[in-house]
C-alpha atoms as an extended CHARMM CRD file, in Angstrom:
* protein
*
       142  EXT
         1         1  UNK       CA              0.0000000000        0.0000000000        0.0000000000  PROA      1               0.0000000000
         2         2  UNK       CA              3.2590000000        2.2540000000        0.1170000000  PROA      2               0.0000000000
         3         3  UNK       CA              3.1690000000        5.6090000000       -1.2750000000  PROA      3               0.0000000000
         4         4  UNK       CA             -0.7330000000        5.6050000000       -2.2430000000  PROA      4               0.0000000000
         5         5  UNK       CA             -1.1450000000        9.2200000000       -0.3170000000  PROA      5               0.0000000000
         6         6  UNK       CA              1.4960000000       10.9990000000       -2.7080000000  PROA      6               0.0000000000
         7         7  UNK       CA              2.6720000000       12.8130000000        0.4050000000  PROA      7               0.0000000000
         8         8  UNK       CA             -0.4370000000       14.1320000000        1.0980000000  PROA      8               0.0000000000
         9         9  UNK       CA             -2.3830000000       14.0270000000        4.1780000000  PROA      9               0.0000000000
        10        10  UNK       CA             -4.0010000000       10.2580000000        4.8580000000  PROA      10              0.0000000000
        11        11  UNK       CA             -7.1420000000       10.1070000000        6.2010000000  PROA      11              0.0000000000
        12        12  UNK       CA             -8.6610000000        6.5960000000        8.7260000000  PROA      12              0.0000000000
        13        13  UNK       CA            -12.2590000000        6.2870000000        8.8610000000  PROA      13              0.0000000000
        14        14  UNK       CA            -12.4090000000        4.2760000000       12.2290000000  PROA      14              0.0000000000
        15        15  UNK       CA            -15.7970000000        2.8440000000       13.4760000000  PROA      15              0.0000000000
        16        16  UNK       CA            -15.6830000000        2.9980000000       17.6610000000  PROA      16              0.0000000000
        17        17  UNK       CA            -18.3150000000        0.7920000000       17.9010000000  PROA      17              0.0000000000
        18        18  UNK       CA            -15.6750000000       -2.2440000000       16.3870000000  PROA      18              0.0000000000
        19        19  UNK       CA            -12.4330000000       -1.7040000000       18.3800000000  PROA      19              0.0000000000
        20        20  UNK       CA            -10.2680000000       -3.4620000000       16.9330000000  PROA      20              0.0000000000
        21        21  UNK       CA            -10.8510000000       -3.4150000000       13.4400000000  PROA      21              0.0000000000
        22        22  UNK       CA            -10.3550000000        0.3410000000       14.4000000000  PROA      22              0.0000000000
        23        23  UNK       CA             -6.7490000000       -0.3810000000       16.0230000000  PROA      23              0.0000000000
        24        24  UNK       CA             -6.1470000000       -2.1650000000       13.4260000000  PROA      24              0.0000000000
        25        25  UNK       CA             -6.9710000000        0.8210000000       10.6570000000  PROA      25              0.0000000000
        26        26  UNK       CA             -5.3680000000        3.1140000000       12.7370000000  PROA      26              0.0000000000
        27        27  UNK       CA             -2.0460000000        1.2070000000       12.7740000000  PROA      27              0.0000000000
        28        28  UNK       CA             -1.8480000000        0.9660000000        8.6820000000  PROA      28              0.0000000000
        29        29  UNK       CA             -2.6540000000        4.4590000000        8.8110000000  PROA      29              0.0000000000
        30        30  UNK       CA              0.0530000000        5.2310000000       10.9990000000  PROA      30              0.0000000000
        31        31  UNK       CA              2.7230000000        3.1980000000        9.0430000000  PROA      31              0.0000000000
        32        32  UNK       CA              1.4500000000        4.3120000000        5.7270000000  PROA      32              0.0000000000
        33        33  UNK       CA              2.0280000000        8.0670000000        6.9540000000  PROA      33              0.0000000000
        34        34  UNK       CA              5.2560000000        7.4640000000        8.2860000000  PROA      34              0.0000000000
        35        35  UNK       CA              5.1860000000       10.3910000000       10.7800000000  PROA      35              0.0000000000
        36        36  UNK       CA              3.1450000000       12.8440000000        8.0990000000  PROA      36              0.0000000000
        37        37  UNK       CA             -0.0970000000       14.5330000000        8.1930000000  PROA      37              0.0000000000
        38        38  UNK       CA             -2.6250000000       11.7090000000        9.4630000000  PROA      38              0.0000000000
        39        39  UNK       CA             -5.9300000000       12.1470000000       10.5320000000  PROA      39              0.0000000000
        40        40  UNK       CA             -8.1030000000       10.1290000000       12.8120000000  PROA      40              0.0000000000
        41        41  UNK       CA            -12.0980000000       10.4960000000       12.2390000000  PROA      41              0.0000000000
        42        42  UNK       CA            -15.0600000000        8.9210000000       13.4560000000  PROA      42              0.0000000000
        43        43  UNK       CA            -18.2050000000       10.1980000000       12.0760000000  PROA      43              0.0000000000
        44        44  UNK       CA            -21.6250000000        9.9970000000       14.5310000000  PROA      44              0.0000000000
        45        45  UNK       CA            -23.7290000000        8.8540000000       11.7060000000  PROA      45              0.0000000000
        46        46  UNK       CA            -27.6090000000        9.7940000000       11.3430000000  PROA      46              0.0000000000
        47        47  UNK       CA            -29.0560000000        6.4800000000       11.7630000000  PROA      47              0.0000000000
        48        48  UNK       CA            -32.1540000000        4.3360000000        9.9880000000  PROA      48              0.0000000000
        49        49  UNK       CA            -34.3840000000        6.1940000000       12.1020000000  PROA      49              0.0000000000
        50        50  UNK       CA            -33.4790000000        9.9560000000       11.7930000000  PROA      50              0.0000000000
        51        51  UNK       CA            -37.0100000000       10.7610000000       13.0090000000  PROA      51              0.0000000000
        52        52  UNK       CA            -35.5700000000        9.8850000000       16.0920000000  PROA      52              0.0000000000
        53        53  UNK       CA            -32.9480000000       12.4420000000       16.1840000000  PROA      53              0.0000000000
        54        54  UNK       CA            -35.0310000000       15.8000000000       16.9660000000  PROA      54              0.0000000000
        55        55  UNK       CA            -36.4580000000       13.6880000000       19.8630000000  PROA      55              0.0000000000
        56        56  UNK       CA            -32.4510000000       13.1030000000       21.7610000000  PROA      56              0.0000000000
        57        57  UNK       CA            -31.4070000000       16.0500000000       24.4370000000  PROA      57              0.0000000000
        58        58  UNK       CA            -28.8250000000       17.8810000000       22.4230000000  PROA      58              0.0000000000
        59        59  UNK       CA            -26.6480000000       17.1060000000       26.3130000000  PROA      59              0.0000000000
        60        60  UNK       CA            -26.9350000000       13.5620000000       24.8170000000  PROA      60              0.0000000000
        61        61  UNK       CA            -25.3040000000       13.8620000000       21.8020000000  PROA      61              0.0000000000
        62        62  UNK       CA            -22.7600000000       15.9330000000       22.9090000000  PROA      62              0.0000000000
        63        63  UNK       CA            -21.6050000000       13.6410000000       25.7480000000  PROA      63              0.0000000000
        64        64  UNK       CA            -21.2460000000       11.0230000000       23.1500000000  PROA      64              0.0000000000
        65        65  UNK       CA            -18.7680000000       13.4790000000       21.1930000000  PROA      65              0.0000000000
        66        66  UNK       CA            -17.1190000000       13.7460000000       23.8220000000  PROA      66              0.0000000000
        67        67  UNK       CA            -16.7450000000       10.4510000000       24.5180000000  PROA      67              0.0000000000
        68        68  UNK       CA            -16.1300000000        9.9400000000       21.0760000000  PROA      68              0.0000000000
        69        69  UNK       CA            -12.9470000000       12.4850000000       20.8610000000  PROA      69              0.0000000000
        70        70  UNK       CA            -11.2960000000       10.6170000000       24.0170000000  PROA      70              0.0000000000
        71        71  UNK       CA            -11.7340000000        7.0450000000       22.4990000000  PROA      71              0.0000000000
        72        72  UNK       CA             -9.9170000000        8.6870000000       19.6520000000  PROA      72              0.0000000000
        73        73  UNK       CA             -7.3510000000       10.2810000000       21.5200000000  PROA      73              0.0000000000
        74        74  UNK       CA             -6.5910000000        7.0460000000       23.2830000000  PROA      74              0.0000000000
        75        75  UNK       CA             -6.6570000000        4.8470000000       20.1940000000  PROA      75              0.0000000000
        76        76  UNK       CA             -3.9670000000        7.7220000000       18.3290000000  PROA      76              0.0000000000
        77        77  UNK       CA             -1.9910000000        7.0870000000       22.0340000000  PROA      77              0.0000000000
        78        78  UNK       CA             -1.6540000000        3.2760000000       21.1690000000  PROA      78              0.0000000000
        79        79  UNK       CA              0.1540000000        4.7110000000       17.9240000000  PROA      79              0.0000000000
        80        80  UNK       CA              3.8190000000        4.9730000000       17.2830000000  PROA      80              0.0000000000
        81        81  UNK       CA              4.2780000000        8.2950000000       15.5850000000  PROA      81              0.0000000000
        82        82  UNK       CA              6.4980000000       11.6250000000       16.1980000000  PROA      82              0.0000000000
        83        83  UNK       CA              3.1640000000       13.7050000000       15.9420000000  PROA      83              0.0000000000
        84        84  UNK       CA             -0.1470000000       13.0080000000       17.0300000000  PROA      84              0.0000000000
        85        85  UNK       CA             -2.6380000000       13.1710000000       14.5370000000  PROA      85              0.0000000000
        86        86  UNK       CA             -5.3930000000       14.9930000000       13.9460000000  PROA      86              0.0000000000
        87        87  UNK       CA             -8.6250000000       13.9160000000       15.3780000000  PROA      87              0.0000000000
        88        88  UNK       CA            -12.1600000000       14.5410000000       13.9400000000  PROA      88              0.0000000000
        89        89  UNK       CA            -15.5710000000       13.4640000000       15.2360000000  PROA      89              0.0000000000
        90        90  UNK       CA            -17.9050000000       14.5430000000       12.6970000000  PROA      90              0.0000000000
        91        91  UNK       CA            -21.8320000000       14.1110000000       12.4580000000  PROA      91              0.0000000000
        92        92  UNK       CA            -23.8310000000       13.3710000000       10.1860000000  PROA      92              0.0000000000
        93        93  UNK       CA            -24.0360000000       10.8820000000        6.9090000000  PROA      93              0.0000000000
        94        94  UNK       CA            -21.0720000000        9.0340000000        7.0000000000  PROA      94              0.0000000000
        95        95  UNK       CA            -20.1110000000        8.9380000000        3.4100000000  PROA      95              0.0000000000
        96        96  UNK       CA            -20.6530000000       13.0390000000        2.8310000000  PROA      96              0.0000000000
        97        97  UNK       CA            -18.9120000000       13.7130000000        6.4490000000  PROA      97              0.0000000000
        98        98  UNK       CA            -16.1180000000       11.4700000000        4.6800000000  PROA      98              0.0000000000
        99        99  UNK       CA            -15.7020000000       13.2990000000        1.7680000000  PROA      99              0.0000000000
       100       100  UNK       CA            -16.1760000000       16.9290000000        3.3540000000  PROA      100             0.0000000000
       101       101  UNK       CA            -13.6080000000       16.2860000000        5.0670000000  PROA      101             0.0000000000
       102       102  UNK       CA            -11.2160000000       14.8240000000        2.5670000000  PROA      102             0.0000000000
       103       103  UNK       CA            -11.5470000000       17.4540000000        0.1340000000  PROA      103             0.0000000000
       104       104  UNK       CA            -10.7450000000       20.0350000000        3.5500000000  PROA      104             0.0000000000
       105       105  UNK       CA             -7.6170000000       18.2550000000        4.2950000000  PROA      105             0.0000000000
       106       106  UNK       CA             -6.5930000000       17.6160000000        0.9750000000  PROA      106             0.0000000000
       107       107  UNK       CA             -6.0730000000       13.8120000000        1.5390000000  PROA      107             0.0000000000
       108       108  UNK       CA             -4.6080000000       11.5640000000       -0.8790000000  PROA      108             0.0000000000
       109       109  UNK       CA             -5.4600000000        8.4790000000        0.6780000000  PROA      109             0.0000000000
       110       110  UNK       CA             -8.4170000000        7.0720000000        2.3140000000  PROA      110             0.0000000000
       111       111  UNK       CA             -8.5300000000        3.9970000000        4.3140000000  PROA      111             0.0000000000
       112       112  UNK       CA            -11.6700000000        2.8850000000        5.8580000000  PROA      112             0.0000000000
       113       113  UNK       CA            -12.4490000000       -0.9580000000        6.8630000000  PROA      113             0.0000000000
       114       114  UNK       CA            -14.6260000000       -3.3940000000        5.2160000000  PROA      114             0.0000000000
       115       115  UNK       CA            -17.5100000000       -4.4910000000        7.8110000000  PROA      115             0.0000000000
       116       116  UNK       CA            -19.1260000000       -7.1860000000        5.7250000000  PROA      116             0.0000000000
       117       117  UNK       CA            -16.7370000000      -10.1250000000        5.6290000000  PROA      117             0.0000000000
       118       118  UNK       CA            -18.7410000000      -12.7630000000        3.8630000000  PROA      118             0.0000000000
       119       119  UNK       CA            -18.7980000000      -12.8070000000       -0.4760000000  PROA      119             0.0000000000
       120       120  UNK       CA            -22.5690000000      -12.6740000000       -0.8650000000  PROA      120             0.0000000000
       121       121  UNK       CA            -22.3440000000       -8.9050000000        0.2460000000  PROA      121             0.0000000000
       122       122  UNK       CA            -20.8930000000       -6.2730000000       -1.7270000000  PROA      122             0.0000000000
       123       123  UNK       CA            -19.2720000000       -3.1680000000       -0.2130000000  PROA      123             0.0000000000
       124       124  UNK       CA            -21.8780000000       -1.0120000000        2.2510000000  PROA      124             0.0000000000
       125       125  UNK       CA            -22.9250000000        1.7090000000        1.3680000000  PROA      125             0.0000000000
       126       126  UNK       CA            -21.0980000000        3.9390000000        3.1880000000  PROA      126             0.0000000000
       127       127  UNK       CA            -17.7950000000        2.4610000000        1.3860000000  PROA      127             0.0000000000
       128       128  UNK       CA            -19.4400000000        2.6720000000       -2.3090000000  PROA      128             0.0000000000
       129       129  UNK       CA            -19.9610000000        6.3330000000       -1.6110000000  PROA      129             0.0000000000
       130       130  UNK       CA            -16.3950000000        6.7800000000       -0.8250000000  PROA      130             0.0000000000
       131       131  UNK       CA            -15.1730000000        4.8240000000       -3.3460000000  PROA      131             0.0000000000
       132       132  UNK       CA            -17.3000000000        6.2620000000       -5.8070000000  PROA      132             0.0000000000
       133       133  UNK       CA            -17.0340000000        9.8590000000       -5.4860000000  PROA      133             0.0000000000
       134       134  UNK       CA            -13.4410000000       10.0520000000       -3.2670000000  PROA      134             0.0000000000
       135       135  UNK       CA            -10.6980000000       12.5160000000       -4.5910000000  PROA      135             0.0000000000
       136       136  UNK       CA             -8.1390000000       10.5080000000       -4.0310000000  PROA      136             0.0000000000
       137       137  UNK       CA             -7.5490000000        6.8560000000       -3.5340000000  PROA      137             0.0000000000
       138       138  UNK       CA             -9.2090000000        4.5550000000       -1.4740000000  PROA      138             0.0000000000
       139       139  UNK       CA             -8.0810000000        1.5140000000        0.8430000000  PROA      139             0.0000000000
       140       140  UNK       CA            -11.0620000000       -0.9780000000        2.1910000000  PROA      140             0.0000000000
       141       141  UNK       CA             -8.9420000000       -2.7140000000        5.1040000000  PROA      141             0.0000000000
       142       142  UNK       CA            -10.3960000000       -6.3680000000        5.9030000000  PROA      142             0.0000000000
């Protein structure tokens, strides 16, 4: 996977709900950057039931950002690099938070992980999205 980001920033999708297929992520990331510009993000997606959403305390939601950010900052801890990287919890759809943000940081490289491990199941549809419309390459971790 060496050299995919051209240099430019690299950009982990990590899911906090599946630890460690999120250590995991975040370690390629880490080697692939090789002590460069490498960004951590976790997006709190709307779920199947957005008519849910005006109905949570907005307290709620941002306790789980919060909680979010530290799980983030303890999972870039577990990584060996010279700088920390930058951390993003974002909110919202998780493919358009995705690219938002990739086209902010200018990233060349995208890894997120694949959740469905079975062959009758193509990519989510979170990961089409990326893959589809990224600006830069793409890298589904299993």
């Amino acid at each position: 996977m060496s050299g995919l980001s051209d240099g430019k920033a690299i950009l982990a999708l990590v899911d906090l709900s599946h630890p460690e297929a999120a250590r995991h992520l975040a370690k390629l990331a880490a080697a692939e950057a090789k002590g460069g510009d490498l960004h951590l993000a976790y997006v709190m997606a709307y779920g199947h039931q957005s008519y849910v959403q005006a109905f949570i305390p907005a307290e709620a939601v941002q306790q789980a950002a919060e909680q979010a950010h530290r799980d983030l900052e303890t999972l870039a801890g577990e990584l060996d690099l010279s700088e920390p990287p930058s951390l993003h919890v974002l909110r919202g759809g998780v493919g358009d938070q995705a690219l938002l943000l990739a086209k902010q940081i200018d990233a060349g490289l995208i890894l997120l992980n694949a959740k469905r491990n079975d062959a009758h199941h193509g990519l989510g549809p979170h990961a089409a999205q990326i893959m589809r419309y990224a600006p830069c390459s793409v890298a589904v971790v299993r």
